[in-house]
VEXVEXTI-747966 format. One record per atom (N, C-alpha, C, CB): y, z, x; residue in one letter; residue number from 1. Coordinates in pm, whole numbers. Glycine has a CB too. Layout:
<nodes>
((Y, Z, X), A, NUM)
...
</nodes>
This chain:
<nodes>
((-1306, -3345, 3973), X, 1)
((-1211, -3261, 3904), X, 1)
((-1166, -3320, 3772), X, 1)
((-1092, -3236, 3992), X, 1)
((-1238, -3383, 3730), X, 2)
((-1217, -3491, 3621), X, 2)
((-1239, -3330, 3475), X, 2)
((-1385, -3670, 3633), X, 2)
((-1104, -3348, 3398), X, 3)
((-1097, -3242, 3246), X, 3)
((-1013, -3117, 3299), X, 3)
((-1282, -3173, 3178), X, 3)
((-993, -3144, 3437), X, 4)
((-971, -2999, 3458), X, 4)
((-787, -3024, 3471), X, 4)
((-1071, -2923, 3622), X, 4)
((-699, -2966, 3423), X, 5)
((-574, -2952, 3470), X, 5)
((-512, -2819, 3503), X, 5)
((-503, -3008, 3386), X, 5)
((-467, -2831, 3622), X, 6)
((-342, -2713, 3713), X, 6)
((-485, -2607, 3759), X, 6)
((-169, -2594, 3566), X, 6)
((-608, -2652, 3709), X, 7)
((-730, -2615, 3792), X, 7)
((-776, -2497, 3706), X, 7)
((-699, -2574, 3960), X, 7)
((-763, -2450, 3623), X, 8)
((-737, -2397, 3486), X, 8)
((-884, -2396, 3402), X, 8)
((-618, -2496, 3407), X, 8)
((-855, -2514, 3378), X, 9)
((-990, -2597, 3287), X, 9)
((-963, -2578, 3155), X, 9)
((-1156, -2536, 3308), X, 9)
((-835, -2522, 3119), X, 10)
((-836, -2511, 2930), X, 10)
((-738, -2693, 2942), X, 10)
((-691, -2300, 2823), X, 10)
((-625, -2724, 3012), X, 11)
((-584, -2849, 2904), X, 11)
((-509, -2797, 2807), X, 11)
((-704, -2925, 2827), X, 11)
((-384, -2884, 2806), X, 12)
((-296, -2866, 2686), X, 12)
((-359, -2805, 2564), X, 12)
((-243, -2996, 2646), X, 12)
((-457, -2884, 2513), X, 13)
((-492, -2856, 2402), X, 13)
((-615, -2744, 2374), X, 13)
((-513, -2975, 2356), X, 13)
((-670, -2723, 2490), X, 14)
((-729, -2603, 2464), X, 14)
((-624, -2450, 2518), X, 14)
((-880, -2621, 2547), X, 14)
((-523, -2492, 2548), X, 15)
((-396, -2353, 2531), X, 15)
((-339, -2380, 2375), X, 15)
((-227, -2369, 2672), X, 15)
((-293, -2491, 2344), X, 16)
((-285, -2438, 2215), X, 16)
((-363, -2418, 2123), X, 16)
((-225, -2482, 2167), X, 16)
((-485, -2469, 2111), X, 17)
((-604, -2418, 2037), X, 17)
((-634, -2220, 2061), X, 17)
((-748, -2525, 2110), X, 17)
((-577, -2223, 2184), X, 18)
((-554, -2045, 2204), X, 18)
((-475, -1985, 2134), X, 18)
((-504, -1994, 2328), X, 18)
((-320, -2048, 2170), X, 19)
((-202, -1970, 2088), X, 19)
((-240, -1991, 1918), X, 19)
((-27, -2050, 2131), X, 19)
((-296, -2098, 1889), X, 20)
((-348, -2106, 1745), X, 20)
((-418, -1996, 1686), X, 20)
((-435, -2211, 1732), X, 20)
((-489, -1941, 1769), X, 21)
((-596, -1881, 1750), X, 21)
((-528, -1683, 1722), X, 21)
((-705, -1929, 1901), X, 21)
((-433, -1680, 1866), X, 22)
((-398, -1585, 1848), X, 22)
((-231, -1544, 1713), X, 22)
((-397, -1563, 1997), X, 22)
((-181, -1657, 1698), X, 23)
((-82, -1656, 1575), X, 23)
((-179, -1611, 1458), X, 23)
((-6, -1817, 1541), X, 23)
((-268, -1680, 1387), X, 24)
((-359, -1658, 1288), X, 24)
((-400, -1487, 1320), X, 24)
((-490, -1780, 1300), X, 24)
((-442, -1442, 1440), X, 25)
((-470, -1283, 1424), X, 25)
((-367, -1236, 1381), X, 25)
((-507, -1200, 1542), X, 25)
((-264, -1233, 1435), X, 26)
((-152, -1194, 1443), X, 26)
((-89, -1186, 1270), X, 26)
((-82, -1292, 1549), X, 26)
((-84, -1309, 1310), X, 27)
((-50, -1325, 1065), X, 27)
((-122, -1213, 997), X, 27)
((-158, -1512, 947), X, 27)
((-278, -1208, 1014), X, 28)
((-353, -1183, 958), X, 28)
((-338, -991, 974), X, 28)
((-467, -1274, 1004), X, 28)
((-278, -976, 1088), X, 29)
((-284, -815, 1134), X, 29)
((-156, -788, 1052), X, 29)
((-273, -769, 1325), X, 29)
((-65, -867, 1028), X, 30)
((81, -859, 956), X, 30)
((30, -858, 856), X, 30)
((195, -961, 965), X, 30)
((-25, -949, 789), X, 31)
((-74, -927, 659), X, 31)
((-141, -834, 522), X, 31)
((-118, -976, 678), X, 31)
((-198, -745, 688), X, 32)
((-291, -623, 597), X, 32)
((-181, -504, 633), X, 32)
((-492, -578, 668), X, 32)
((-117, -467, 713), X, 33)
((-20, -417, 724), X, 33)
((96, -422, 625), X, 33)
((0, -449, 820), X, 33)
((164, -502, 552), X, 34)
((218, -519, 451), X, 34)
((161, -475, 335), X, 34)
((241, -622, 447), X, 34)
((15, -537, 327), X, 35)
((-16, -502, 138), X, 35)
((-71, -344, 177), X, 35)
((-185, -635, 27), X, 35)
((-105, -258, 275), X, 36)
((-132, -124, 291), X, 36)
((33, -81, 284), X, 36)
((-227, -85, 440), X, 36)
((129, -91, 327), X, 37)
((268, -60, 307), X, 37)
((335, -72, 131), X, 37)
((343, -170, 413), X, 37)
((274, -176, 121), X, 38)
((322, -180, -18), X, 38)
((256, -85, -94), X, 38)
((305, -309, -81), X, 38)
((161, -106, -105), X, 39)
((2, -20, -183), X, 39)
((72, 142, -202), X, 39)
((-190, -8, -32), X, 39)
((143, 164, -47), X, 40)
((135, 338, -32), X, 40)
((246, 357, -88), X, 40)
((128, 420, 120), X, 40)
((408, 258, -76), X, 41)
((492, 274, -119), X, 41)
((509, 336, -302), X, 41)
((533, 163, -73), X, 41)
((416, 187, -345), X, 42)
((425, 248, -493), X, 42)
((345, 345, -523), X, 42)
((402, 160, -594), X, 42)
((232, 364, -507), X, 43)
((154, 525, -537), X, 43)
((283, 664, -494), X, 43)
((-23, 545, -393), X, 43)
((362, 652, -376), X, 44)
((489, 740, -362), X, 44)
((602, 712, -492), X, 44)
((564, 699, -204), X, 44)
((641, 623, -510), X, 45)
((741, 557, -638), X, 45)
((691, 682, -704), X, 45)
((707, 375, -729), X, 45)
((550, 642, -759), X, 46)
((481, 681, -905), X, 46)
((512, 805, -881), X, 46)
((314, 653, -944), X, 46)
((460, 872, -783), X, 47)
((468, 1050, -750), X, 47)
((629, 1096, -763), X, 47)
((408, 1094, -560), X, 47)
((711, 1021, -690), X, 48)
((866, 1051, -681), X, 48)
((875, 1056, -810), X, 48)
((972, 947, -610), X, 48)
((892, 960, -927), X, 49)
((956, 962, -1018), X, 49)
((827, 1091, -1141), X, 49)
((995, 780, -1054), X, 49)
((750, 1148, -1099), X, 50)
((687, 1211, -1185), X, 50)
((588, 1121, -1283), X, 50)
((785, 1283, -1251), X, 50)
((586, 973, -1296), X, 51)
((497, 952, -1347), X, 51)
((365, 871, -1321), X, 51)
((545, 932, -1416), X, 51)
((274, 898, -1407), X, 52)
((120, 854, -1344), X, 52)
((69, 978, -1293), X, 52)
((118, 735, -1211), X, 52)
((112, 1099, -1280), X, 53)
((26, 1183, -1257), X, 53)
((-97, 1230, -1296), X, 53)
((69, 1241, -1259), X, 53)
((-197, 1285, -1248), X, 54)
((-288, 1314, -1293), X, 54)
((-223, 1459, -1436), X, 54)
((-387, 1345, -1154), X, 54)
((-132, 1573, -1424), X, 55)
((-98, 1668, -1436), X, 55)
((-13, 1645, -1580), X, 55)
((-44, 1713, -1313), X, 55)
((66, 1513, -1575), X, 56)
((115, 1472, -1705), X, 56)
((62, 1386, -1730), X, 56)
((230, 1447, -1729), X, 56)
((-85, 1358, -1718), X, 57)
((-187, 1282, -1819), X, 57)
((-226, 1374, -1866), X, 57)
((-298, 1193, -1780), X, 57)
((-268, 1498, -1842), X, 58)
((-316, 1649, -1878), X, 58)
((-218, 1686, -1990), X, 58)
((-307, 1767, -1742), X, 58)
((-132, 1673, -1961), X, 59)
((-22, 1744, -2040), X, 59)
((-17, 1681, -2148), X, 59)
((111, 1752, -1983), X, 59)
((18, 1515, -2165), X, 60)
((52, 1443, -2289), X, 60)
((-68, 1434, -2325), X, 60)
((127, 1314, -2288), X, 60)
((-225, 1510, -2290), X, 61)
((-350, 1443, -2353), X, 61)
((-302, 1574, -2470), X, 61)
((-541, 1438, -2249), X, 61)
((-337, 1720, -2394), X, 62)
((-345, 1855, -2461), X, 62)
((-242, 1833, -2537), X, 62)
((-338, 1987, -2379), X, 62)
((-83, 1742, -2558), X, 63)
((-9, 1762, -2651), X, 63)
((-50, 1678, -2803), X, 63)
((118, 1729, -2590), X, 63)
((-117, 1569, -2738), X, 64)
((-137, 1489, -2824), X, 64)
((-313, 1536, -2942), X, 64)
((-132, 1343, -2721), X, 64)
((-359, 1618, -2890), X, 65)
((-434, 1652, -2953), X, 65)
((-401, 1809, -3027), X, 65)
((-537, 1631, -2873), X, 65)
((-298, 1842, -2988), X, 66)
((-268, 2012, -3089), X, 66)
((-258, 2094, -3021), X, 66)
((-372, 2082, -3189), X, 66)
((-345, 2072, -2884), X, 67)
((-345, 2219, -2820), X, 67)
((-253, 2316, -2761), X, 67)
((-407, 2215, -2737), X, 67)
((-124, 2242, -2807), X, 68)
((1, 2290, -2726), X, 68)
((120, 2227, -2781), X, 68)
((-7, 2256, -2570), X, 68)
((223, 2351, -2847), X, 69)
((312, 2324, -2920), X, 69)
((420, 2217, -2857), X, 69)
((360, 2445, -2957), X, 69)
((509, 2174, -2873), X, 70)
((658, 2074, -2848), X, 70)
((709, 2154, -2769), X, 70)
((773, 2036, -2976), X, 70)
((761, 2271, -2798), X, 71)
((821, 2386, -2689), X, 71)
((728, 2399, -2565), X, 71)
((829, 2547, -2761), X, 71)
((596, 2458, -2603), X, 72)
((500, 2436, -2458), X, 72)
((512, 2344, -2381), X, 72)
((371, 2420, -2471), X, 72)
((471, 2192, -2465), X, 73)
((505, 2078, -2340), X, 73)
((612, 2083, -2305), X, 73)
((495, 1940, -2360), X, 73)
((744, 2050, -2359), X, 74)
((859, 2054, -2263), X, 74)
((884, 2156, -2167), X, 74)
((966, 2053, -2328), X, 74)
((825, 2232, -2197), X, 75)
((869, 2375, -2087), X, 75)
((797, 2353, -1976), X, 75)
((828, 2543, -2139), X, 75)
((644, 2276, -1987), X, 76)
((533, 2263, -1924), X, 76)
((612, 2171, -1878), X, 76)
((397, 2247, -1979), X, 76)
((648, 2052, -1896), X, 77)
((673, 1930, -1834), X, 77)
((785, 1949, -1774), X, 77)
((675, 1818, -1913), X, 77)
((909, 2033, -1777), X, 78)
((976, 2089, -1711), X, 78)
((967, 2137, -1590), X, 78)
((998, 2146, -1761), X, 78)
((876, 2217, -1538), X, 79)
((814, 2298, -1475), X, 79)
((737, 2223, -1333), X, 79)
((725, 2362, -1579), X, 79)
((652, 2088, -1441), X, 80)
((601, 2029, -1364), X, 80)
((711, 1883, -1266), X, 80)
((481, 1996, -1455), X, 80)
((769, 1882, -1319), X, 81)
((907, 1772, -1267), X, 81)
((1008, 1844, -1177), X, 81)
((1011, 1713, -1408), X, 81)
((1022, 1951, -1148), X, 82)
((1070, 2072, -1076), X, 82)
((964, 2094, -905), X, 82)
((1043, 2221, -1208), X, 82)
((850, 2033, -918), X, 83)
((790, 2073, -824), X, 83)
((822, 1931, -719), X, 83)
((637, 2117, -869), X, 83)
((809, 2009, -638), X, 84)
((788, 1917, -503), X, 84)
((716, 1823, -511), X, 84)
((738, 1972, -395), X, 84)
</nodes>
């Protein structure tokens, strides 16, 4: 019975070489969980506050090239900051 303790066969140190093993998943499952939390949070920020949209990149492109008077965009960008 020689290596073997409480009849087991892991040994102090092969239980904590376990709990080692399972902390590190554990970190690691916390880990990607956080930067996916963060990631989604600010893409929501950007949407909440209206900017980064795809819709007012549209808007300030067509203003910035002529296609649409000062009154248009603001009314446009109005319109679009109003939506859900």
């Amino acid at each position: 019975m020689m290596g073997y303790a409480n009849g087991f066969g892991f040994g102090l140190g092969g239980m904590l070489w376990a709990l080692g093993c399972v902390l590190l998943i554990v970190g690691l499952v916390v880990l990607v969980a956080w930067a996916v939390s963060r990631a989604t949070t600010h893409d929501a920020g950007a949407r909440a506050t209206g900017q980064g949209t795809e819709a007012h990149d549209i808007l300030r492109a067509r203003f910035a090239r002529g296609e649409i008077s000062e009154a248009e965009y603001v009314q446009a960008g109005n319109v679009l900051r109003s939506e859900p």
